[in-house]
C-alpha positions in Angstrom: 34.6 -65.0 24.8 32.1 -62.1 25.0 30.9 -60.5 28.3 29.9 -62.6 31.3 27.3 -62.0 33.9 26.1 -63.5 37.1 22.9 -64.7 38.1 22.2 -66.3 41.5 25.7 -67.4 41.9 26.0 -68.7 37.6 28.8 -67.7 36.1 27.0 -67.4 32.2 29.1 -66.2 29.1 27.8 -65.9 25.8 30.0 -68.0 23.5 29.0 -69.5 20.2 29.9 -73.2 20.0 32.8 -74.2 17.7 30.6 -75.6 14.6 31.8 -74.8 11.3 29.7 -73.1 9.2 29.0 -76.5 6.8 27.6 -77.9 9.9 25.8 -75.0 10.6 23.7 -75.5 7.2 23.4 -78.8 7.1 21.7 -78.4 10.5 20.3 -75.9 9.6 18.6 -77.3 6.7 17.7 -80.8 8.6 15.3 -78.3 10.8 13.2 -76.9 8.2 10.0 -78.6 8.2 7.4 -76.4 5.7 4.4 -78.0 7.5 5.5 -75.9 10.3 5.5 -72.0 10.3 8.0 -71.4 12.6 10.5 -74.1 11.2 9.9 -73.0 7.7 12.9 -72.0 5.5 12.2 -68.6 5.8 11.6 -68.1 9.1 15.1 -69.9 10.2 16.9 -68.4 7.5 16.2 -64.9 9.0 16.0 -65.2 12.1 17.4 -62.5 13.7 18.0 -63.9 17.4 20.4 -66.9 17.2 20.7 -68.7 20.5 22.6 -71.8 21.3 22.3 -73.5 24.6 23.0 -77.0 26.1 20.1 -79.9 26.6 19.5 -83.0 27.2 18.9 -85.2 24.7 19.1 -89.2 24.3 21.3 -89.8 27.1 23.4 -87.2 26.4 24.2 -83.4 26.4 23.7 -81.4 23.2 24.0 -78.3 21.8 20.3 -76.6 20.6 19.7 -73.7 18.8 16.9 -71.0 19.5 16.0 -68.9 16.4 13.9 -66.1 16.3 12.9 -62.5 15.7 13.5 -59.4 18.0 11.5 -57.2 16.0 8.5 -56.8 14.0 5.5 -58.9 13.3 7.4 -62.1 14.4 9.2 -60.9 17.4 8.9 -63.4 20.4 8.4 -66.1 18.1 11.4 -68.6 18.4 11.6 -72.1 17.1 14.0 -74.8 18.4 16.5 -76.8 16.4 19.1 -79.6 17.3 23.1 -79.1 16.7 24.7 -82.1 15.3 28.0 -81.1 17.3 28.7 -82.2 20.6 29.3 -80.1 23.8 32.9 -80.6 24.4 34.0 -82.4 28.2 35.4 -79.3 29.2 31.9 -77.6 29.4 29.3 -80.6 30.4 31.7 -82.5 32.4 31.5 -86.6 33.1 28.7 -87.5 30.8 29.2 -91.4 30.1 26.7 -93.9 30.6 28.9 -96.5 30.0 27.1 -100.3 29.5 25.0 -99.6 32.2 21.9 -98.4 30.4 20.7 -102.3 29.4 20.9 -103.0 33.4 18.8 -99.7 34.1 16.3 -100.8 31.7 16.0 -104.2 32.8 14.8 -102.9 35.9 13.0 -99.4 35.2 11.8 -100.1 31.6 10.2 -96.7 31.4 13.4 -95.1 32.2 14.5 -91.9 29.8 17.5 -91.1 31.2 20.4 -91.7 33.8 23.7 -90.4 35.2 26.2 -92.7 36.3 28.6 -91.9 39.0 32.2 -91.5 38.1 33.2 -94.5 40.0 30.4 -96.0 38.5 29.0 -97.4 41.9 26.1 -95.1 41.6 23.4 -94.0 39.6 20.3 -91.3 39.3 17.6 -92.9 37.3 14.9 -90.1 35.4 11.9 -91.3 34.3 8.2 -89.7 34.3 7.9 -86.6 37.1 10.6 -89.3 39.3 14.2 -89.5 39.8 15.7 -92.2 42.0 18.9 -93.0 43.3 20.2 -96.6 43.8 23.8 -98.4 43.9 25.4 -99.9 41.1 27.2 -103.1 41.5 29.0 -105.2 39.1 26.9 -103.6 36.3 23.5 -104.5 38.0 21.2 -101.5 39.7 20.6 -102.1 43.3 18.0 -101.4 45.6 16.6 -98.0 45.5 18.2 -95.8 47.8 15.9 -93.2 47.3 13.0 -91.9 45.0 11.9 -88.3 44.5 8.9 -86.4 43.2 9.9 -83.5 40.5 8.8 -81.5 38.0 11.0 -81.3 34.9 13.7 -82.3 33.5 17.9 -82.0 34.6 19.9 -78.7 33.4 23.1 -79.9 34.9 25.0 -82.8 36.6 28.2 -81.9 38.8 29.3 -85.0 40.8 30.6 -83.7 44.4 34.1 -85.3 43.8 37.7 -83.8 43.8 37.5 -79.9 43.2 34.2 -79.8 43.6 33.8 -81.3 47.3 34.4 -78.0 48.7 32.7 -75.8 45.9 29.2 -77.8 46.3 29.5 -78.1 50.3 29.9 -73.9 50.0 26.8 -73.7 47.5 24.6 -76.1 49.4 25.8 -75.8 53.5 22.9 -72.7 53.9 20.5 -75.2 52.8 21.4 -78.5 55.1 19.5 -77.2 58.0 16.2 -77.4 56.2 17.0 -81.1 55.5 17.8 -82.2 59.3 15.6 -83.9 61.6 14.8 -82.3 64.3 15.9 -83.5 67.6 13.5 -84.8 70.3 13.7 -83.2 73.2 15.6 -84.5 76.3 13.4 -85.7 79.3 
């Protein structure tokens, strides 16, 4: 592992995932498109600035690549490519959507993506600029609990469950008191 640092309470490490280096071509390879000038085989072949991150991507998380030049006439230029190698559990934690996915879209037909509940009695359903939460019971969505306005897309899921009780209620407790109502006063 190669030096960590800490941003706004992140713990980031750079680490390169463990994809051997046939995978690395074939990938490689499946991303160069010579209609496209940043995908071409040149360009991604050189790159000087290899990247790899985590995304989203059909239901589940995936490694991506970011390729691109830190110097000369192609510097800040980066082009995107998928990793064929999944992120290991150990990284993106619970990331099943077990069955579930037919009953989601049975009832939100323009939904893109979802994240089941460990217990699988809940779920968090993403489509458009909207996320809403609603129950899950015996494999059909419920009611919607809730529906929210927002702008982009998920970077991470963490259910609040065993360990991590007391690590989110520590991350988030600052925050609660913009959240409660305010009491009327008392006449």
């Amino acid at each position: 592992m190669k030096a960590g640092s800490v941003t706004e309470g992140l713990l980031v490490h750079a680490e390169d995932p463990p994809i051997s280096e046939e995978t690395r071509t074939k990938d490689l390879d499946a991303c160069i498109d010579p209609k496209d000038e940043l995908k071409d085989e040149e360009f991604l072949k050189n790159a000087s600035e290899v990247t790899y991150g985590i995304e989203r991507s059909g239901r589940k998380w995936t490694y991506a690549w970011l390729l691109g030049y830190d110097a000369g006439a192609a510097r800040g230029y980066h082009a995107g490519c998928a990793v064929s190698v999944l992120p290991p559990k150990s990284i993106v934690g619970f990331d099943q959507t077990f069955s579930g996915w037919k009953a989601v879209k049975e009832v939100y037909p323009d939904a893109e993506d979802a994240f089941f509940s460990p217990g699988h009695d809940l779920i968090l359903i993403f489509y458009g600029n909207r996320l809403i939460a609603a129950p899950m019971r015996d494999g059909k969505v419920g009611k919607s609990l809730a529906r929210v306005e927002i702008a982009g897309k998920p970077v991470m899921v963490q259910w609040a469950i065993g360990k991590y009780v007391d690590i989110w209620t520590k991350e988030l407790t600052p925050y609660f008191g913009a959240y409660t109502p305010k009491s009327k006063p008392v006449k």
